[in-house]
N, C-alpha and C positions, 0 to 999 in steps of 0.2 A: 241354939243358933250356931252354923257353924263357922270355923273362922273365918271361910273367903267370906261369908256373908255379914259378920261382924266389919269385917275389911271395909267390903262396899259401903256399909251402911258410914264408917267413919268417915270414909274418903269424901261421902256425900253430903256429909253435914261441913265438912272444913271448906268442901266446893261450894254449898251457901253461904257458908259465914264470909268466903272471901267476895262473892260475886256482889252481897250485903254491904261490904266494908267500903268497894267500891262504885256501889252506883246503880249497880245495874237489877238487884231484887230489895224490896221494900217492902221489911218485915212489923204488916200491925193487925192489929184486929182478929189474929192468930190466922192469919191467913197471911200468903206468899202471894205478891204484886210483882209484876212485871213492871221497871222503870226503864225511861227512855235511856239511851246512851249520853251521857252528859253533854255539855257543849262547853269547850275549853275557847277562849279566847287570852292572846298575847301580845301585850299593848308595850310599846317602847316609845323613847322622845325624839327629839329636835334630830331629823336625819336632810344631810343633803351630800351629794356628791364631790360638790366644791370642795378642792386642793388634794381628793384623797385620791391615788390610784387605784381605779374601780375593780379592774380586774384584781384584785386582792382578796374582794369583796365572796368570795364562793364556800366561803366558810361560815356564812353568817344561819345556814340551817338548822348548823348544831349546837347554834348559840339561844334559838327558838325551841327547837322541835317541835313534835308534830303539836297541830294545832287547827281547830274549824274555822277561827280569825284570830287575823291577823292586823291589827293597826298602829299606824306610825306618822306623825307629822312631819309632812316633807316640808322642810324650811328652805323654801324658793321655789327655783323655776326649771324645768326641763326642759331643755334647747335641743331640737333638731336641726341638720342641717342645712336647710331649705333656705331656697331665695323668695323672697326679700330676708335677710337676717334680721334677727330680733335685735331689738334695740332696748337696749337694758341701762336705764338711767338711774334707778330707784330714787333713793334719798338720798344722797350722799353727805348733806349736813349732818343730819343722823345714825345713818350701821352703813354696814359694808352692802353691798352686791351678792346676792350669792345664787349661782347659777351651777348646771350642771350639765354634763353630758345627757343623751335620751338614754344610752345605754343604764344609768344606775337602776334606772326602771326595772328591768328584768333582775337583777339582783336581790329587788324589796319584792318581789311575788312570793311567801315563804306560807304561803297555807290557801286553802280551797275559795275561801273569801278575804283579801287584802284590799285593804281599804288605807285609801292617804287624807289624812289630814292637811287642809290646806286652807285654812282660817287662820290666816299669820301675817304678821308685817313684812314676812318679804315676800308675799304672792306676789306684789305691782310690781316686782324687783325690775320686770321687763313689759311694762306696760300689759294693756286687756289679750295682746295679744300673746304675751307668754301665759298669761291663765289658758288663754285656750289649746295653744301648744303643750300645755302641760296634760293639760285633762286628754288631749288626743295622745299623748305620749300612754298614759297612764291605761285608756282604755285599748289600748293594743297591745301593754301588755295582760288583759284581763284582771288590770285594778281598778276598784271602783274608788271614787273619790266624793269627797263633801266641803262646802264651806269654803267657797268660792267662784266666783262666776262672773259672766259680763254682763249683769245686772244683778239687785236686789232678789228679786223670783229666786234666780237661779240659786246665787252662792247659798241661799235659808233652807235650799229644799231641803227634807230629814232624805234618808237613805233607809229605805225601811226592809227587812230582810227575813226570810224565814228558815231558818236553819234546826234539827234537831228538834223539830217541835216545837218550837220554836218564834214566835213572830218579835223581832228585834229593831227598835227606833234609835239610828244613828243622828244625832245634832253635833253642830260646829259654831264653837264661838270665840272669837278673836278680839283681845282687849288689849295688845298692845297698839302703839302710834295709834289708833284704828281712826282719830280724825283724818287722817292723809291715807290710810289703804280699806276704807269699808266701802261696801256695794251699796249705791242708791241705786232709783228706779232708772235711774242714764248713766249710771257709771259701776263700769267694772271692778271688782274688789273681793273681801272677805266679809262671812256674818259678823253681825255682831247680835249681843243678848237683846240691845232695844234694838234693834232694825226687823230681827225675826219674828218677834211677838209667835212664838210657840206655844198653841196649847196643849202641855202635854194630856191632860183630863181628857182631851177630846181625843190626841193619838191613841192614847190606853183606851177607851172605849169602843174601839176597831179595832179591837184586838190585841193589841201589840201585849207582850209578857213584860218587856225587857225596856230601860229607856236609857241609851249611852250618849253621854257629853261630854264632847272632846272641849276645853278651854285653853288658850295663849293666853295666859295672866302672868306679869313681872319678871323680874331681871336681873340675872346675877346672883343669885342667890340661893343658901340652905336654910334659908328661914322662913316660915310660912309669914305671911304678912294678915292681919284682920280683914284688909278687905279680900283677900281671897277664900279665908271664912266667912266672910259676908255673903260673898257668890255664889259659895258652894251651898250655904244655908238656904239662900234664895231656889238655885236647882232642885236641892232635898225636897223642902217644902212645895216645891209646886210640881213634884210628881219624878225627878229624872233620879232612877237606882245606881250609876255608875258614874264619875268624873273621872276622864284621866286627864290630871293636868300637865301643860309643857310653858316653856318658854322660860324661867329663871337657870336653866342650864345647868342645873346641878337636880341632884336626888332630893326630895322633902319627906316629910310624914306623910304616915297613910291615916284614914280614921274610916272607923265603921262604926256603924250607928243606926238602929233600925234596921237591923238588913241591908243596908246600902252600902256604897264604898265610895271612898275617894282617894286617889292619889294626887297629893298636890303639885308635883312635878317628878317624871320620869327623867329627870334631866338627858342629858345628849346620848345619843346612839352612834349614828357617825356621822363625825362634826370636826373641818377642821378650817378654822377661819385662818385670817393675816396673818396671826397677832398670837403669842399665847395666854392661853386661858388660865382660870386662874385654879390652884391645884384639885378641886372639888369638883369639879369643868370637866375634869377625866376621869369621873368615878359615876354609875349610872348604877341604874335597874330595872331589871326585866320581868315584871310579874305575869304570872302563868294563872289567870284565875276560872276554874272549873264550876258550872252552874250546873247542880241536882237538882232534882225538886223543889227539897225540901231544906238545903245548907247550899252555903257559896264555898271553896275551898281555896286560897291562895296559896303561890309557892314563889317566889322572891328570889330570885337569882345575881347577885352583884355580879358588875364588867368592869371595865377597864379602859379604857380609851388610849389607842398610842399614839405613836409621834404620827401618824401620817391619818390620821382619823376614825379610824378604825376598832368597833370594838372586839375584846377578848374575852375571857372567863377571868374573871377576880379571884385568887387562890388565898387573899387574905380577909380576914376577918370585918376591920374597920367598915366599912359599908354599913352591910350588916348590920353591927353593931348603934351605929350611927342614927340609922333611921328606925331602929326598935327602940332606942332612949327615946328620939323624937316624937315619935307615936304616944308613946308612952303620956305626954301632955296632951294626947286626944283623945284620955280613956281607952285606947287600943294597943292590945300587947301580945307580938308576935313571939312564938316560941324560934329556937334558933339553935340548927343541928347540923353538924358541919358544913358550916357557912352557906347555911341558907336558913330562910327566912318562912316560918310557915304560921297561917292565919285560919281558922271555920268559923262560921257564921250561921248562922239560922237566918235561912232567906226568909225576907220579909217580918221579920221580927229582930225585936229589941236585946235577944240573948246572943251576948258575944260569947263562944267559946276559944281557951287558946290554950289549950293543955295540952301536954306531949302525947296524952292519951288519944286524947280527937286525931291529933293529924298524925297520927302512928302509918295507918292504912298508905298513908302517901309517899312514907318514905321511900319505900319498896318499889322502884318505879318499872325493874326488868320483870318483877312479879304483875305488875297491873296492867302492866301491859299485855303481857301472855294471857291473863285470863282476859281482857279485853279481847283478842283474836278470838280466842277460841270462843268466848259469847256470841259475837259478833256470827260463825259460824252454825252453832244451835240455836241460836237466836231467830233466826232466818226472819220471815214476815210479820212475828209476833206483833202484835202492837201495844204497848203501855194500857192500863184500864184506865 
């Protein structure tokens, strides 16, 4: 054999083992399979425009990157200019107000499918008719939204989606105040887990791969509380693969188990009330989690929160650190390489991996990417087997 042709043969095999590493060929049965292009989705918490100047906000892409979805709970209401003005009383024995320009809207559009979470205590912030201004706001800027409405029907519908091959079942459920802000069959509001009565057995029997559940559980807090193990037990068990939870405003533990995930709060994204918050308030996380076939792959990014609400890239450790001890009492243990957080999984099964080995492939993100193009290219109409 001669060199150039030793050449080629190497260069062809390093071009498998990388296209193999991530994602795209799936080596068994001594045969070479063609895999789909994975689907990457990037979920962040409690976001609203209230007090922060928006126009700040044009940085927040590279605080995402690129991504097929994109989800985030907007905590309140999007205000248009329009006459009659909305009339925004909320609760005020209870939390603040919290309202926003319509403009922050274009700012959260950060990937092909964005989706707002809006099963929260401050949807009513502005009565039924800031639900609907919001959802009008939302879908002009081509985001879709879940998890609340002016009735019952509405707020419970799932969001059901097909992306990458994809068939995807979005649910929304809100357990804070939720006596004073849930949707009955006459009154506008947020879901809740009893007002929905979802069966997932029966979504997943139409199809669906995938089953995501956004929750608003608790308050204040870096601590996971039992009954939001309870909940999330409840979810596992009755069919849903991913929770992302929000509302205690601070970062929690992640656990996987089965194949499934859960984040029990993303704490805040950007968020800047009356009042300040308290130091934990302005430490968040951004996970980046990529669905294969056959493994889930997380990538854990800490932020920052500034004075004006706004997040940044976290260049310090603590985060990090913080919620890989945390985890760590949910049997899940992220490896963690310059300050970031990385997790694989074996979809739909009981074997967690978390070795530097497994998620080696990922660190390399200017590499995965490149070959990502260039598949993406010879790839052309192939289809998965």
């Amino acid at each position: 054999m001669s060199r150039l042709m030793r050449t080629a043969v190497l260069v062809a095999i390093v071009f498998l083992v990388l296209l193999t590493s991530v994602g795209f060929l799936d080596l068994h049965d001594g045969w070479i399979h063609f895999a789909s292009k994975p689907l990457t989705l990037v979920a962040v918490g409690d976001s609203i425009g209230y007090n922060v100047p928006i126009v700040r906000l044009s940085g927040l892409k590279g605080l995402i990157g690129s991504a097929d979805i994109f989800i985030f709970n907007l905590e309140g209401v999007l205000n248009t200019l329009t006459y009659p003005p909305l009339k925004c009383e909320g609760f005020p024995r209870f939390q603040s107000i919290l309202t926003s320009d319509a403009s922050f809207a274009k700012y959260m559009k950060l990937a092909p499918l964005t989706i707002a979470n809006m099963a929260n205590n401050h949807i009513l912030d502005c009565g039924a008719e800031g639900i609907r201004r919001t959802k009008q706001v939302l879908l002009s800027n081509n985001i879709l939204s879940l998890g609340a409405g002016l009735d019952q029907r509405a707020a419970c519908e799932p969001l059901i989606l097909n992306i990458r091959d994809e068939w995807i079942a979005f649910v929304s459920y809100n357990f804070a105040i939720s006596e004073l802000v849930s949707a009955s069959a006459d009154r506008a509001g947020a879901a809740t887990l009893a007002g929905c009565h979802h069966n997932y057995q029966q979504i997943r029997s139409e199809g669906v791969d995938l089953i995501v559940a956004s929750i608003h559980y608790g308050s204040w807090s870096s601590q996971v509380t039992p009954e939001q193990v309870r909940i999330v037990d409840e979810l596992f068990n009755a069919g849903v693969d991913l929770v992302l939870g929000h509302s205690p405003h601070m970062p929690q533990a992640i656990l996987a188990r089965e194949g499934k995930l859960v984040f029990f709060s993303l704490g805040n994204f950007i968020f800047r009330p009356d009042y300040r918050m308290p130091t934990l308030a302005y430490t968040s996380i951004v996970p980046r989690i990529t669905y294969f076939e056959n493994r889930i792959d997380v990538i854990l990014h800490p932020i920052l929160i500034d004075e004006y609400g706004i997040p940044r890239s976290d260049s310090s450790s603590q985060t990090i650190e913080r919620i890989t001890k945390a985890s760590t009492g949910f049997n899940t243990y992220l490896a963690v390489q310059d300050n970031v957080g990385y997790l694989s999984i074996t979809r739909g099964s009981t074997d967690i991996s978390h070795t530097a080995e497994t998620i080696q492939p990922l660190q390399n993100k200017a590499l995965s990417l490149h070959i990502r193009s260039t598949w993406n290219e010879v790839k052309g109409s192939l289809r998965p087997d």
